[in-house]
C-alpha positions as CSV (number, residue, x, y, z in Angstrom):
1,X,-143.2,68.6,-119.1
2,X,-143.4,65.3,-117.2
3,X,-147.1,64.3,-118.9
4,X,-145.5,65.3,-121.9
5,X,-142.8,63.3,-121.6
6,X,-144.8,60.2,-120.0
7,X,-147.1,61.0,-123.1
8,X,-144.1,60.4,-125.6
9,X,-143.1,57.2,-124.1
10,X,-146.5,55.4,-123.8
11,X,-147.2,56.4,-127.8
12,X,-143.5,55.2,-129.0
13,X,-144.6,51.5,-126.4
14,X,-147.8,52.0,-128.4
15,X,-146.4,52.1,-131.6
16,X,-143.9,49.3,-131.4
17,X,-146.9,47.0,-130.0
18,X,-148.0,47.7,-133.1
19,X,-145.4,47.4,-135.6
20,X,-144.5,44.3,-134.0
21,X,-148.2,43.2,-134.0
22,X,-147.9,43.2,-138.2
23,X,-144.0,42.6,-138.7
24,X,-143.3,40.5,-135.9
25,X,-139.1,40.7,-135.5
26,X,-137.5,37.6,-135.8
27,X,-134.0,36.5,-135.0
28,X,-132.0,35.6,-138.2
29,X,-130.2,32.8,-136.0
30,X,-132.5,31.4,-133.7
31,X,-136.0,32.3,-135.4
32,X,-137.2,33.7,-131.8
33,X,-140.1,36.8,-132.3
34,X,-141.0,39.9,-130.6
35,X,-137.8,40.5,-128.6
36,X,-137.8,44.1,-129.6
37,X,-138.5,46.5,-127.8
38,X,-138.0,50.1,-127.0
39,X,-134.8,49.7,-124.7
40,X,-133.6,46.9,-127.5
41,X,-133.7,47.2,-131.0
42,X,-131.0,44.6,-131.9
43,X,-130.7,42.3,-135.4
44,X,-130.3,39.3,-133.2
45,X,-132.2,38.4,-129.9
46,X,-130.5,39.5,-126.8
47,X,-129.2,35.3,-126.4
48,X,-127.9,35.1,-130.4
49,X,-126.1,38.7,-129.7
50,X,-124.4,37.4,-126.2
51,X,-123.9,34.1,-128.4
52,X,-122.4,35.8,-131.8
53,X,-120.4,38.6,-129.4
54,X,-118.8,37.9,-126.1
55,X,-117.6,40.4,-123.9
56,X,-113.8,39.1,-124.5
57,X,-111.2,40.0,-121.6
58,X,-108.2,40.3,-123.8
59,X,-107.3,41.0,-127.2
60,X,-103.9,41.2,-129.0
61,X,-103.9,44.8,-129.8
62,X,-102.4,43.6,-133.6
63,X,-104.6,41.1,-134.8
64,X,-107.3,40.6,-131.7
65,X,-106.4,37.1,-131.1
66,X,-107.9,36.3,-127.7
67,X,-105.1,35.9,-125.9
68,X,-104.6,35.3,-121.8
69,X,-105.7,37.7,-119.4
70,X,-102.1,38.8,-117.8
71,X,-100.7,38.9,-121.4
72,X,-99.2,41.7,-123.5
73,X,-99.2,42.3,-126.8
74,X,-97.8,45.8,-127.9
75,X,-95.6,44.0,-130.4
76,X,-98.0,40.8,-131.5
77,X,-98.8,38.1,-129.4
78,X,-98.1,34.3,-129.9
79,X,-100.5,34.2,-133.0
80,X,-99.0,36.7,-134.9
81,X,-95.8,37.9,-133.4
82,X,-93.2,36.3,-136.2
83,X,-95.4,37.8,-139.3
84,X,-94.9,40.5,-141.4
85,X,-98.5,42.5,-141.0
86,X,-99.0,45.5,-143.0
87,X,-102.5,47.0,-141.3
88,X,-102.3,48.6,-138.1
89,X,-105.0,47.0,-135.9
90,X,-107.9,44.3,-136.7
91,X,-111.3,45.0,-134.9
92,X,-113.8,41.5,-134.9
93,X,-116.7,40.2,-133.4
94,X,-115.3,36.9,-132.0
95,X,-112.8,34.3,-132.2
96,X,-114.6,32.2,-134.9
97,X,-115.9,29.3,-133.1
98,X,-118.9,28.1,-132.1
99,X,-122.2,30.0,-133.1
100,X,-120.1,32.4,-134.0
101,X,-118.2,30.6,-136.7
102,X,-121.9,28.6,-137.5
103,X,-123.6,31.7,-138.2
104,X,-120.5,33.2,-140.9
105,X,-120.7,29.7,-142.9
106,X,-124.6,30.0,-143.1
107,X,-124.4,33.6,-144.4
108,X,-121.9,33.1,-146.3
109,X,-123.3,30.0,-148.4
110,X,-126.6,31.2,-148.2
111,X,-128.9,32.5,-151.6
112,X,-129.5,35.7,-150.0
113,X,-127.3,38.5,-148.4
114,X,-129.9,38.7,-145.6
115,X,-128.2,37.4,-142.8
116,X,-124.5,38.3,-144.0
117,X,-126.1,41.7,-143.9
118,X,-127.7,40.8,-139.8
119,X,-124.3,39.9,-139.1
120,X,-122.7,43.1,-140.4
121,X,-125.1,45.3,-138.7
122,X,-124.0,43.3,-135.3
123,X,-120.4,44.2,-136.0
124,X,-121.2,47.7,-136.9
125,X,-122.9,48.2,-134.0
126,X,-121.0,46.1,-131.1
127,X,-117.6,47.4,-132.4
128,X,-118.6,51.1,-133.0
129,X,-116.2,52.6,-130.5
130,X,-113.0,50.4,-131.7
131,X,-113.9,51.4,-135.3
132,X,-114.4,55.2,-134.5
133,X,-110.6,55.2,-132.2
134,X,-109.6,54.2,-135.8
135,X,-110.4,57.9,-137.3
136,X,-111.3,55.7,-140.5
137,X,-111.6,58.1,-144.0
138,X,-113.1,54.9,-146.8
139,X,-113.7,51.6,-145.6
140,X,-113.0,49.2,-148.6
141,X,-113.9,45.5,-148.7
142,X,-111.4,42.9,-150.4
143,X,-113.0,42.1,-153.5
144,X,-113.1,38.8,-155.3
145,X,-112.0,37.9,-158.6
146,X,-114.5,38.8,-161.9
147,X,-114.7,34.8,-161.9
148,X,-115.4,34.0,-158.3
149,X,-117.9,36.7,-158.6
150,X,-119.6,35.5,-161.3
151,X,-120.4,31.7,-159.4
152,X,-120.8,33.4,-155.9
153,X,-123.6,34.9,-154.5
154,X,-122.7,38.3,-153.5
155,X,-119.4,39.0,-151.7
156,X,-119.5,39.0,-147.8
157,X,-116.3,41.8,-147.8
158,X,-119.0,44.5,-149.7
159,X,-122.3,43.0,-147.8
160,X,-119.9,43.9,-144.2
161,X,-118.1,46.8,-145.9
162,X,-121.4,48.6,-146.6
163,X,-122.5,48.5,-143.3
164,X,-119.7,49.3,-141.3
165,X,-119.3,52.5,-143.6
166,X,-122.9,53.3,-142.8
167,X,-122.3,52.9,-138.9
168,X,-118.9,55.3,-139.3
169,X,-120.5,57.9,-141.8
170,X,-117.8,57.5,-144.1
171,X,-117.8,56.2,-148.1
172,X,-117.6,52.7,-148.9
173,X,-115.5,52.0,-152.2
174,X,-116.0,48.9,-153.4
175,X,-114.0,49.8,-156.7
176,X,-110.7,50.9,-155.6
177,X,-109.0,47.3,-154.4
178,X,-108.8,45.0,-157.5
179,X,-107.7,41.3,-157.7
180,X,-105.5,41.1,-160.8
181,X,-105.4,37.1,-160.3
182,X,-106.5,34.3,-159.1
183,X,-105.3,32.7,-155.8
184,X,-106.1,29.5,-154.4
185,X,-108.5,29.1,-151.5
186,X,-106.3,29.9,-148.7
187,X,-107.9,27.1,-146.1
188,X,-106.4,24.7,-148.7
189,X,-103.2,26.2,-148.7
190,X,-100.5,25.6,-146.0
191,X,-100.0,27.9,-143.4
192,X,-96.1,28.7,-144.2
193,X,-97.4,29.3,-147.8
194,X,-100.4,31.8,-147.5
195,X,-98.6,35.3,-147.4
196,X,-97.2,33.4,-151.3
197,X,-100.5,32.4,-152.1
198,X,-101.4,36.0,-151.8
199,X,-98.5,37.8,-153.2
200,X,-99.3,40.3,-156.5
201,X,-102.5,39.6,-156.3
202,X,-104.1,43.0,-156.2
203,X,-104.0,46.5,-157.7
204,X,-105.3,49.3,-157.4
205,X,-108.2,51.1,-159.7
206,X,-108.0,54.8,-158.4
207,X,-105.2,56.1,-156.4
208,X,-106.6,59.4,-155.5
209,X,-109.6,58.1,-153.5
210,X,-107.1,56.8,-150.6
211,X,-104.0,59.0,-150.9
212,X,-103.3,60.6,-147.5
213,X,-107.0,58.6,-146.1
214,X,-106.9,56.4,-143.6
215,X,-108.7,53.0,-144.6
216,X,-110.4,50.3,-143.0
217,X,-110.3,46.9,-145.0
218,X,-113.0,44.4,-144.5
219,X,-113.2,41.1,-145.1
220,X,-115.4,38.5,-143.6
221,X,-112.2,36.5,-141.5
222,X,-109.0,37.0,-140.9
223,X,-106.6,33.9,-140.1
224,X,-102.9,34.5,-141.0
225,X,-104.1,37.9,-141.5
226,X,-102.0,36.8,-145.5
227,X,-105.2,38.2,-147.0
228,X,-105.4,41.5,-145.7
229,X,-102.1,42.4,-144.8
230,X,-101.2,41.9,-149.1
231,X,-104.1,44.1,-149.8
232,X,-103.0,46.9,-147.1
233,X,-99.8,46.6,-148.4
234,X,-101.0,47.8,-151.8
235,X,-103.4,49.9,-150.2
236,X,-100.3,52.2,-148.7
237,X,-98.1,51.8,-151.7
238,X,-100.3,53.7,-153.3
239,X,-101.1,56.5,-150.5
240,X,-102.4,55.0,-148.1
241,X,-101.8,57.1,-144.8
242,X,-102.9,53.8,-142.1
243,X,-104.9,50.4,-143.2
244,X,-106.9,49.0,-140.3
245,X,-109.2,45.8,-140.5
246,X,-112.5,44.7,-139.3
247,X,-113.7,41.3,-139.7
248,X,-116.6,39.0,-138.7
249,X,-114.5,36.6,-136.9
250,X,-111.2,35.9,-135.7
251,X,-109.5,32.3,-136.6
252,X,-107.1,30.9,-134.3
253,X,-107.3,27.2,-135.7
254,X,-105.4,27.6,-138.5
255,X,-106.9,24.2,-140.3
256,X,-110.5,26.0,-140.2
């Protein structure tokens, strides 16, 4: 059993040599090669993953501000305590600041989905136990307007949404959320305005695909949480049993 065993291992070494011999891995962030191995299969190298995903002490349970490590936050914490939030929990990555917050604005504005994608895996696979205490039915990303879609890229929300509902085992649908209207880009609207900004600005496509489900909403950060909070709102209106939210990153600095 033991040679059989020691057998297995030494032809799985073998054939990741090999593999990375003709596809040599590389780090989306860093460009580093052949850090994978048989213990690590990561999108990022170990540094970029420790980089994109610290091990954070405390999170507000609400909307997973970092918050002090002595401090509660059963009802909200300092960063969102005074707001109106319609989703139940927000699971993230990081507080969006420093590689973190350089690697979402490279993905984001890049030509390809190819590292917006590296960046969901991460999430998908560092948050897998928060996102699985969620009990999560459909994941559904907030989709962009027919007229932001058709100058942008790709949108980060489905790129994230798709992995995350791969991770889970659960559907993605892309098509249920609709934005009915424009909105103006929220980092260039005031803080005390954005839950206005955001108001009536979605609908929904198929009500029977969430009724009695319990969602997770993605979108690629959450700030005032304005965004999400509008969408989960319409989300429960029409059935909705819980909304819950992931997100890349986390922003705290509010004139990000």
């Amino acid at each position: 059993m033991n040679r059989s065993a020691n057998a297995h291992t030494w032809f799985q070494s073998l054939s990741w040599l090999a593999v990375d011999f003709v596809f040599p891995a590389e780090c989306p962030l860093c460009d580093a090669r052949n850090f994978c191995t048989p213990q690590y299969s990561g999108v990022f190298c170990p540094t970029c993953t420790q980089e994109l995903a610290p091990q954070t002490q405390n999170r507000c349970q609400r909307c997973a501000a970092e918050i002090g490590p002595y401090a509660t936050s059963e009802n909200g914490c300092t960063h969102c305590r005074n707001r109106t939030l319609r989703f139940e929990s927000v699971v993230c990555l990081g507080m969006y600041e420093g590689p973190l917050r350089k690697a979402i604005l490279s993905a984001k504005w890049s030509f390809s989905a190819v590292r917006m994608r590296a960046l969901a895996k991460l999430l998908a696979s560092h948050c897998l136990l928060e996102l699985q205490e969620c009990k999560i039915d459909c994941v559904i990303p907030v989709p962009q307007h027919w007229q932001k879609r058709a100058v942008r890229h790709f949108n980060p929300a489905w790129i994230i949404a798709e992995e995350v509902s791969a991770a889970l085992g659960v559907p993605c649908n892309p098509h249920v959320l609709r934005r009915q209207r424009t909105t103006r880009l929220q980092k260039r609207v005031a803080v005390s305005q954005r839950f206005q900004n955001q108001a009536d600005s979605f609908q929904i496509a198929n009500s029977k695909i969430i009724e009695g489900r319990r969602v997770l909403l993605i979108d690629d950060v959450l700030t005032t949480g304005a965004t999400c909070s509008e969408a989960a709102s319409v989300l429960k209106q029409f059935g909705a049993a819980t909304c819950h939210v992931a997100v890349l990153g986390r922003v705290l600095d509010h004139s990000a």
